[in-house]
C-alpha positions in Angstrom: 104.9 44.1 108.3 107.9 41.3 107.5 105.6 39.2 106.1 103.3 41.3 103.4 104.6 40.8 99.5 105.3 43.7 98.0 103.4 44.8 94.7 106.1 44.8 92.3 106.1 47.3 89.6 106.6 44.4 87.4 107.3 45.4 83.3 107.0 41.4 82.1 107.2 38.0 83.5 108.7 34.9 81.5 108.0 31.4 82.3 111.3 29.3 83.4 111.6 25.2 83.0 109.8 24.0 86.4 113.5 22.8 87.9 114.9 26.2 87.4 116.7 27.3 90.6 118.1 30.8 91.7 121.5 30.2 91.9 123.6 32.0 89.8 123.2 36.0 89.5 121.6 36.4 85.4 123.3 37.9 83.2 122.8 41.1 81.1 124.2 41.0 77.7 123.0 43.9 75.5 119.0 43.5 74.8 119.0 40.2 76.7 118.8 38.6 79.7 120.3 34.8 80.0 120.0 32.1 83.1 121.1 29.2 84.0 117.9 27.2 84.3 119.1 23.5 85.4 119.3 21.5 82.2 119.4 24.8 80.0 121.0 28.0 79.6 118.2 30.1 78.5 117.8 33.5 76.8 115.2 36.1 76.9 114.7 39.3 74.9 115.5 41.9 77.9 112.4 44.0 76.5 109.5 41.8 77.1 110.8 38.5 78.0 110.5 36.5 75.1 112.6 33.6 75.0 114.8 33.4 71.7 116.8 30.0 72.7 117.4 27.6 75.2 120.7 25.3 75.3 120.7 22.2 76.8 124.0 21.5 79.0 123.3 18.8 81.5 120.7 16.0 80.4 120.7 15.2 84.4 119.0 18.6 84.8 121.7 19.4 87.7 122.2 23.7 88.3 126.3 23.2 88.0 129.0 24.7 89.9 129.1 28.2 88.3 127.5 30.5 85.4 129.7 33.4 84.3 129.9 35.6 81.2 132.0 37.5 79.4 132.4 39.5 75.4 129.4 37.5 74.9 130.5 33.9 75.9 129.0 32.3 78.7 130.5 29.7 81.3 129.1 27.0 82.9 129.7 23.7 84.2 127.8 19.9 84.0 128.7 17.7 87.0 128.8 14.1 86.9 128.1 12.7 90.7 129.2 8.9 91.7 129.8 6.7 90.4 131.8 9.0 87.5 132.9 12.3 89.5 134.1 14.5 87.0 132.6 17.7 85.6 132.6 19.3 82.3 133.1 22.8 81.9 131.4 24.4 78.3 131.4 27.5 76.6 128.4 29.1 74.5 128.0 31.5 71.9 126.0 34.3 71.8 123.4 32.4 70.1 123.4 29.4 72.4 125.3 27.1 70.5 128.6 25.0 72.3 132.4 26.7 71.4 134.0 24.5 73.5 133.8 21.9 76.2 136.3 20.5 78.4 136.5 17.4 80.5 138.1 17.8 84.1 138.9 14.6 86.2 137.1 15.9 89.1 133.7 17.6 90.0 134.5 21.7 90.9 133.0 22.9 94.1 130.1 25.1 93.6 130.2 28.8 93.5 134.2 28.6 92.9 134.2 29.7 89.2 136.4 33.4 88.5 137.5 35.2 85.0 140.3 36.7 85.4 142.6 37.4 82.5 142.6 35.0 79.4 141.2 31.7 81.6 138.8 30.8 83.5 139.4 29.3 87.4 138.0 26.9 89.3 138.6 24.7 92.4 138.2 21.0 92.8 135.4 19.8 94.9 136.5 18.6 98.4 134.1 16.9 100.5 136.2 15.0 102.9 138.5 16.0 105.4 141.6 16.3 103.3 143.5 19.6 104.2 144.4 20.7 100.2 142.5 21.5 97.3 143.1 21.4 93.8 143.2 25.0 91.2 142.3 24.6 87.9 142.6 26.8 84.9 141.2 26.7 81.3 141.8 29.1 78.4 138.4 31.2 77.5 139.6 30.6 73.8 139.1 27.0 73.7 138.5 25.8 77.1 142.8 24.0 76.7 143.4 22.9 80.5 146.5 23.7 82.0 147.7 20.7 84.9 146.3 21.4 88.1 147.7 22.8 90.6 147.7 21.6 93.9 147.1 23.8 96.8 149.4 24.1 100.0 146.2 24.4 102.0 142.0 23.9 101.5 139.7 26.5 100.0 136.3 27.4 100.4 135.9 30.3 97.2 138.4 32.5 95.2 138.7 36.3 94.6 140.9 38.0 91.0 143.3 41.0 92.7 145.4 42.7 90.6 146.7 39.6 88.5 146.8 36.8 91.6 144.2 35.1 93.2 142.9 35.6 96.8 141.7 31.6 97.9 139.8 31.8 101.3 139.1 29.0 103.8 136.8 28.4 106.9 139.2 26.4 108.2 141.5 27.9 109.2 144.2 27.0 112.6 147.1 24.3 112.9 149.0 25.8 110.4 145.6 26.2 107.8 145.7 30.3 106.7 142.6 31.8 106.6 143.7 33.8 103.9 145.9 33.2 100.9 147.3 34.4 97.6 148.2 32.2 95.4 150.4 33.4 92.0 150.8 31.4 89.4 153.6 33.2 87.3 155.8 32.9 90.3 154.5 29.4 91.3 154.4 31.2 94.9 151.7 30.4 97.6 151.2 33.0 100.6 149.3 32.9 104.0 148.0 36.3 104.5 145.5 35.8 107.3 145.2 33.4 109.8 141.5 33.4 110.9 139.2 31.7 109.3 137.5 33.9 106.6 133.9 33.8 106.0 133.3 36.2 103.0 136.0 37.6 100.9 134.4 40.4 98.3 135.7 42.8 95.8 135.2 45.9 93.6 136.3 49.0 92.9 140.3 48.4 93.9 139.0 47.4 97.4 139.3 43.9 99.2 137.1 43.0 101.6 137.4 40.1 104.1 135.6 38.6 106.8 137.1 36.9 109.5 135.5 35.1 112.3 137.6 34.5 115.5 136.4 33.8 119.2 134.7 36.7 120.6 132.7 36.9 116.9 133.3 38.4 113.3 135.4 41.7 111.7 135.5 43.7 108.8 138.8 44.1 107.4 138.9 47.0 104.2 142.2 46.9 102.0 143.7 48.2 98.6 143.6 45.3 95.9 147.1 45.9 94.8 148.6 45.4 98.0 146.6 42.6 98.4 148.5 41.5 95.7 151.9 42.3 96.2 152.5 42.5 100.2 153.0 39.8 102.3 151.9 41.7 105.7 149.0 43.6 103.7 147.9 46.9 106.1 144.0 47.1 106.2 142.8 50.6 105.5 140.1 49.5 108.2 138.6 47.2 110.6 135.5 47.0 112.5 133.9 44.6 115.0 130.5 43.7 113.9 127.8 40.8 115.1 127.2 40.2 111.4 125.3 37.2 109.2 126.1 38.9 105.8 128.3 41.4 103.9 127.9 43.4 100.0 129.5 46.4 98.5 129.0 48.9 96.1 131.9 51.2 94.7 132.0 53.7 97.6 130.2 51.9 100.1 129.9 48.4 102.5 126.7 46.8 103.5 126.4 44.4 106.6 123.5 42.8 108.3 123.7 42.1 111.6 121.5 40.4 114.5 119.8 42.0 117.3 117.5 41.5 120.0 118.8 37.9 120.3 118.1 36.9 116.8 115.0 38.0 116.6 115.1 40.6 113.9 118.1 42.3 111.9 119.6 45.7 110.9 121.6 46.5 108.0 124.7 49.0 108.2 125.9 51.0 105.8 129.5 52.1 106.3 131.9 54.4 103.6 134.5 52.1 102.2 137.2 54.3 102.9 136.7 55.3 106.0 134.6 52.4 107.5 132.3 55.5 108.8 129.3 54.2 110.0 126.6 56.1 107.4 123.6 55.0 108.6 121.6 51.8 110.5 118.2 50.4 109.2 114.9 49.8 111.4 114.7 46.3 112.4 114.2 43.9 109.3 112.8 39.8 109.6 115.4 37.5 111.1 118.2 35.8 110.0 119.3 36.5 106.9 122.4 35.0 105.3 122.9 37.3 102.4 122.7 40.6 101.1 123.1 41.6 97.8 123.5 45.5 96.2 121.6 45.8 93.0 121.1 49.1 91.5 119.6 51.7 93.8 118.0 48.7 96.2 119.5 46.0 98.9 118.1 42.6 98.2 117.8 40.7 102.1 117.7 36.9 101.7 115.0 35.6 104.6 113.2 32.1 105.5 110.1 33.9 102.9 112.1 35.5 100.5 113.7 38.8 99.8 113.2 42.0 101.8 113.5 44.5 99.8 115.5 47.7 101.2 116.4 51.4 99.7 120.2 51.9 99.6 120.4 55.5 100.5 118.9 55.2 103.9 117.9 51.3 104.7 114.1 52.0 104.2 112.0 49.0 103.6 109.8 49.1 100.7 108.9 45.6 101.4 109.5 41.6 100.0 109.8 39.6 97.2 108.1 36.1 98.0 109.8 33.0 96.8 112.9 34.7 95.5 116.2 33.8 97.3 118.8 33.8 94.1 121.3 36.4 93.4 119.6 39.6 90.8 120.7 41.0 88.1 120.3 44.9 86.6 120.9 46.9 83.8 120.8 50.4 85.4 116.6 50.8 84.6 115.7 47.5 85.8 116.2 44.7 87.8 116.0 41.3 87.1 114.2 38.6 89.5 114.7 35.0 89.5 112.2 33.1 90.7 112.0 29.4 90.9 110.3 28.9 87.5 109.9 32.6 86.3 112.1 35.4 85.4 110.7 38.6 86.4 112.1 42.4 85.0 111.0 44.8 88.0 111.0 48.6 87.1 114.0 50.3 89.2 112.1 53.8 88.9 109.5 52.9 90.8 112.1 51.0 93.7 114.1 54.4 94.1 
């Protein structure tokens, strides 16, 4: 049953450069959809898929630490491995053409890119055992970087709350926070967790963080703001859970968890509020390592692609073969990445 494709109800399909990976989530931007495709930044007509430009940002054809938009500007980053080790982080317009580019003195670490306010953040690629990491900042306006900051401790990803930045790290123990907050006004840096935290997710005013300690993982559910403010932030909940991923909509929180020794997973739905337990899904395909909420469907990443799972009651509907990227959606339709194709996938017919 795991392994049959499911016929998508597929409106149009667009043709990607060969290279292009599913890494960062498309974007919807009025009547178009626009990917990070390796070399290019790419733009199709959201209607039927026609491309209208492509933008070439890294002649090396690598996929970049991050792709973000906002008021029609879009984000993205060209890395420059040894023996140079910097990256360049550029700006585009609307219409594909450069605003702004700006040369860091160090490759970013992927995935670390966040808006929040009038600049952009990112944090400096660590591959070695060194126990801090480096915050950088750059105005949206004209990409102007601000000195870096160094960080008291490593991190592994960043989260906007309420004006300060939540930095998380898997490191955590011998004096190495799980959990941090780091504001910039006040120059201040504080631990807020000391287990190592695994995901670290939020929307709609909530925080949530997972932690792994030694008997396995927990859900903790707080308020953004007092993520923001308090230095012994109260969780509104917490739950023990044996899970591989977690995702959240505005009221509720997805997890996936393994059962039956590994041998197949269920996804739980809990309220966000409450951390009531909802409902549990029939056993889905093995180990998957991320979930994603898109519209009215959960999107399971899985060794053959994406299972594809209703998000009122965990019914499978089926798979997506050979697509294991974050989607996007605009409400009516969702948007599939494939390596080498975009895909718009009528959400009427998913419900």
């Amino acid at each position: 049953m795991f392994h049959t494709p499911f016929p998508l109800p597929t409106v149009w399909t667009t043709n990607l450069p060969w290279f292009f990976m599913a890494i960062f989530r498309p974007v919807v931007d009025g009547d178009r959809v626009i990917a990070r495709c390796g070399a290019k930044v790419v733009s199709c007509r959201r209607d039927d898929g026609a491309q209208e430009w492509a933008t070439e940002v890294d002649p090396e054809a690598g996929n970049g630490a991050f792709f973000l938009a906002r008021d029609g500007q879009y984000f993205t980053e060209q890395a420059r491995e040894l023996p140079h080790c910097f990256g360049t982080v550029l700006a585009l317009a609307r219409d594909g053409s450069e605003r702004w580019r700006s040369d860091l003195a160090t490759m970013l670490a992927l995935g670390s890119g966040v808006l929040s306010g009038d600049s952009l953040y990112a944090l400096s690629l660590d591959e070695s055992e060194q126990p801090t990491s480096h915050l950088y900042q750059l105005a949206l306006s004209d990409g102007a970087a601000s000195e870096p900051v160094a960080l008291s401790w490593h991190a592994d990803g960043m989260l906007p709350a309420a004006g300060a930045l939540l930095v998380r790290s898997q490191r955590a123990g011998a004096g190495q926070p799980g959990l941090y907050r780091v504001d910039l006004a006040a120059k201040t840096q504080t631990p807020l967790l000391s287990e190592p935290v695994v995901e670290l997710v939020g929307q709609a005013g909530r925080v949530v963080v997972v932690t792994r300690g030694a008997k396995g993982y927990a859900v903790r559910v707080y308020d953004e703001r007092e993520m923001a403010a308090a230095d012994e932030p109260a969780a509104r909940w917490t739950a023990d859970t044996p899970l591989t991923a977690a995702t959240l909509d505005d009221e509720h929180l997805f997890v996936v968890e393994d059962i039956g020794d590994g041998k197949h997973s269920v996804i739980v739905a809990r309220d966000l509020a409450s951390g009531e337990q909802l409902w549990r899904s029939e056993p889905l395909p093995p180990h998957i390592p991320s979930i994603d909420a898109v519209g009215p469907v959960l999107m399971c990443n899985h060794r053959k692609g994406q299972a594809v799972c209703r998000k009122r009651d965990g019914a499978l509907l089926g798979e997506v073969r050979g697509s294991y990227g974050p989607l996007a959606h605009d409400g009516e339709h969702l948007f599939v990445a494939r390596p080498g194709a975009l895909l718009c996938v009528s959400l009427a017919d998913l419900a």
